[in-house]
C-alpha positions in Angstrom: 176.0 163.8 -150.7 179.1 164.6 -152.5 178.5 165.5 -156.4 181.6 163.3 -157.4 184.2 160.9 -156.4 187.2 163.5 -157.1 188.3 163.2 -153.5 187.8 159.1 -153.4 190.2 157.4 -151.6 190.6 153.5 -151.6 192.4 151.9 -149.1 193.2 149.0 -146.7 190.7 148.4 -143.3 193.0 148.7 -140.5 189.5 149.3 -138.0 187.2 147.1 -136.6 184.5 150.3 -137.3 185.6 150.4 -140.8 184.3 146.6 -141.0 180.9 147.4 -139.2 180.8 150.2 -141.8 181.5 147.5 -144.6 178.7 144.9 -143.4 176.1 148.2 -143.6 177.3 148.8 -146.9 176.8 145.4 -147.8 173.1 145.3 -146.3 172.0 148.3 -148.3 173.1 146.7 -151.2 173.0 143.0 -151.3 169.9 143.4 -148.7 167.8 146.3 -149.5 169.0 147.0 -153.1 169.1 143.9 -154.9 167.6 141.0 -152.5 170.5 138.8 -153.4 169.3 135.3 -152.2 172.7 133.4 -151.3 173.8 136.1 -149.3 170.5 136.5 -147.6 170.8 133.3 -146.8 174.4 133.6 -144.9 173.2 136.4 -143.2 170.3 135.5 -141.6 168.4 138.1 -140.2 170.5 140.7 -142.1 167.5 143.0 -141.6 166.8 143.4 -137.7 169.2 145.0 -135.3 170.6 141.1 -133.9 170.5 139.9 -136.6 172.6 142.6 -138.3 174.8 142.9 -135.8 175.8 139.5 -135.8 176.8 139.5 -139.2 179.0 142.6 -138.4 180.5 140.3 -136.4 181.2 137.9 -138.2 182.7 140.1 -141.0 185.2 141.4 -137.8 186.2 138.3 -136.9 186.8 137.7 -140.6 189.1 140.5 -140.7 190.4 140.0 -137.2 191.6 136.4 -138.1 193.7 137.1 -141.1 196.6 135.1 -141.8 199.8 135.9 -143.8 201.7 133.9 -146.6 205.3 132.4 -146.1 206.3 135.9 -147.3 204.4 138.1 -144.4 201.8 139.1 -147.0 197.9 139.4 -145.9 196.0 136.7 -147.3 192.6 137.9 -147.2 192.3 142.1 -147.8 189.2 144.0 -147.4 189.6 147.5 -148.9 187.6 150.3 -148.1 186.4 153.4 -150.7 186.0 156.6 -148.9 184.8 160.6 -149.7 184.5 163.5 -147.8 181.5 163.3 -145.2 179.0 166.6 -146.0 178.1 165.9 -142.7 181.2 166.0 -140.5 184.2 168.8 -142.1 187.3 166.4 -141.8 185.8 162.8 -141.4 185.1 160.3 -144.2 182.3 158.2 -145.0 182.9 154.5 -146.3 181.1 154.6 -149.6 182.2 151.0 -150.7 184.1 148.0 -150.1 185.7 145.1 -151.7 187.2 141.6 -150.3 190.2 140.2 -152.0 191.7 137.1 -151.3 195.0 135.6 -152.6 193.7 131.5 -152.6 196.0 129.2 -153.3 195.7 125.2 -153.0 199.8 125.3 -151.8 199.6 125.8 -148.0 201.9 129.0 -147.6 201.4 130.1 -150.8 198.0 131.9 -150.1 194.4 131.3 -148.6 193.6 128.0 -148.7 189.8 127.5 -149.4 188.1 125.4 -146.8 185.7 123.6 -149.3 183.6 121.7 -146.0 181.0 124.5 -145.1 178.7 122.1 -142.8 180.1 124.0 -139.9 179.7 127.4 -140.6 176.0 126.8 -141.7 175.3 125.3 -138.7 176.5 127.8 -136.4 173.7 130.1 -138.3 171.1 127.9 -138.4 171.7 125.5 -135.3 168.2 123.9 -135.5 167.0 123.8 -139.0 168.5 121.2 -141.3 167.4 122.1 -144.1 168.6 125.8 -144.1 171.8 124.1 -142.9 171.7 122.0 -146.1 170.8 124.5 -148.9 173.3 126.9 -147.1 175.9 124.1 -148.4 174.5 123.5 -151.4 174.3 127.4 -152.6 178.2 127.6 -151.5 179.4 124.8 -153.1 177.6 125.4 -156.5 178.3 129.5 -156.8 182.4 128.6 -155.6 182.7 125.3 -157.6 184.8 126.8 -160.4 186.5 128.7 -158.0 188.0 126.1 -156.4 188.7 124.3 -159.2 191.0 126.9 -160.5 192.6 127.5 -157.7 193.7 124.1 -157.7 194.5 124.1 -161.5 197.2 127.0 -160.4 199.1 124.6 -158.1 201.3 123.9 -160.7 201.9 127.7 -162.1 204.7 130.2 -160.3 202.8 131.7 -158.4 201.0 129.1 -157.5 197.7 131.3 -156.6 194.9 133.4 -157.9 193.3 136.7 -156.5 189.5 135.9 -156.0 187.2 138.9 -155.6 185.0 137.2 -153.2 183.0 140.8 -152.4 182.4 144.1 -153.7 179.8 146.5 -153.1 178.8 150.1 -153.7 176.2 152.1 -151.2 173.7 152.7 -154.0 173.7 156.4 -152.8 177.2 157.1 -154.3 176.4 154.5 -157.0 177.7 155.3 -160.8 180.6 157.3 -159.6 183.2 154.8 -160.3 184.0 153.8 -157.3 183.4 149.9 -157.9 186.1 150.7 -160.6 188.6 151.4 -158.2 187.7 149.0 -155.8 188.5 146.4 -158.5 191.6 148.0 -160.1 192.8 148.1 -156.4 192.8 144.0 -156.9 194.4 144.0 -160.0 197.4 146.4 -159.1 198.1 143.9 -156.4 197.8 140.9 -158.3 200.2 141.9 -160.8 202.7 142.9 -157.8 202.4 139.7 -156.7 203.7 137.9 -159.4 201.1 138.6 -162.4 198.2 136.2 -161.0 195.1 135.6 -162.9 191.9 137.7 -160.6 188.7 135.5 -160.8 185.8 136.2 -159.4 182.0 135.4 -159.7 179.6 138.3 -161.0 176.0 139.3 -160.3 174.3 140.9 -163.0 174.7 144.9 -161.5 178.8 144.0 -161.6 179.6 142.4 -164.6 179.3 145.2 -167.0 182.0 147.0 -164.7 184.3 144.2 -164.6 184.3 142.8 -168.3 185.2 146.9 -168.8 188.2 145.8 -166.6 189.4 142.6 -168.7 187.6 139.9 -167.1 185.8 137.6 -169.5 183.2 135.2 -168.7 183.5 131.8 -168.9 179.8 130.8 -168.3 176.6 131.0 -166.2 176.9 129.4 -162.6 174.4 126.3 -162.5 172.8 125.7 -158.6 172.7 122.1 -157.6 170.0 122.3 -155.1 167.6 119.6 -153.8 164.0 119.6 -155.3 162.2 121.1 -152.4 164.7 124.1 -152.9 164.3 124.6 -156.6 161.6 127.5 -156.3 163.6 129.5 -154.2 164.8 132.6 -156.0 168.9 132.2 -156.6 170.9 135.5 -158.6 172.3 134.8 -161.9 175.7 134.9 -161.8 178.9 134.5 -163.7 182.1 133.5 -163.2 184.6 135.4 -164.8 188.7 135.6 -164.9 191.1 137.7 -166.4 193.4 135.4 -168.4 194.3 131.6 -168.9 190.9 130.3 -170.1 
């Protein structure tokens, strides 16, 4: 493993292995790391070989399915963090990976947040309701705000936000600064596209990183679940934004 992150490189995914890469990333440390219970729950299965590769799948078809603004720009971005490989002379290793997404509620303007997620839970849990409903419920209490400000922006020029809707550090290269970068990549490319507020919604292992960055918090996320959910473990987060509270 590489003593430092002198030779870190971060980057736009233009691979579909890059994005298999990403989802492993993400296992080790949403998974395996820190057990984070709303993305367990979207990834079913996130820790046997089907069930891992189908949520490499659907992070490729994520990728694959991009659509740009009225100005040719990418809506959705996920950005890779590379070093050296000590195993391979002249390859690199994804070390990290972040998603950023320019949302606006203006079609044309920027990704338009599809609030209704009854379908997509339950394509991963066909026959079982209930995950189907707490699915929904989870997604629509941790992105509430989010959507909120995105349509409070309608009115601004731009009318749009970049949301950091993922970012994630193998915690073997953890502490280096890459989640830094990751982030700062966002933040360059808000401000060249127009000086847009970044939001974004923090666990507790990010939030020291990003309040270093700017971000303030604007509160605790509260979980709207139904009773027969509420002992299910859920991570604390916050949602935070760089300007206009």
């Amino acid at each position: 493993m590489p003593s430092n992150a002198s030779d870190l490189r971060v980057e736009l995914i233009t691979d579909a292995e890059d994005i298999n890469a990403s989802f492993d990333c993400t296992c080790k440390t949403f998974g395996s790391q820190t057990g984070d219970g709303i993305w367990i729950v979207m990834n079913p299965g996130w820790d046997t070989p089907e069930g891992k590769a189908k949520g490499a799948q659907r992070m490729v078809e994520r990728w694959a399915g991009v659509k740009p603004d009225n100005k040719g720009e990418l809506n959705v971005m996920h950005v890779k963090a590379t070093l050296p490989d000590p195993e391979r002379q002249g390859e690199r290793v994804l070390v990290g990976v972040a998603i950023w997404v320019h949302a606006s509620a203006v079609e044309g303007q920027g990704d338009v947040p599809v609030e209704d997620t009854r379908a997509d839970l339950k394509a991963l849990y066909p026959d079982n309701e209930a995950e189907q409903r707490y699915g929904c419920q989870l997604l629509e209490s941790l992105h509430r705000r989010r959507f909120e400000v995105i349509k409070e922006k309608a009115t601004a020029s731009p009318p749009s936000v970049m949301v950091l809707d993922l970012c994630v550090v193998d915690p073997a290269f953890q502490g280096k600064g890459i989640a830094r970068k990751l982030v700062q990549w966002g933040l360059d490319e808000a401000q060249r596209r127009g000086g847009i507020e970044a939001i974004l919604e923090a666990s507790s292992m990010g939030r020291h990183v990003y309040a270093k960055m700017g971000f303030k918090s604007e509160g605790d996320i509260l979980y709207t679940v139904d009773p027969e959910f509420a002992d299910r473990e859920r991570p604390g987060n916050l949602f935070m934004r760089t300007q206009g509270q």
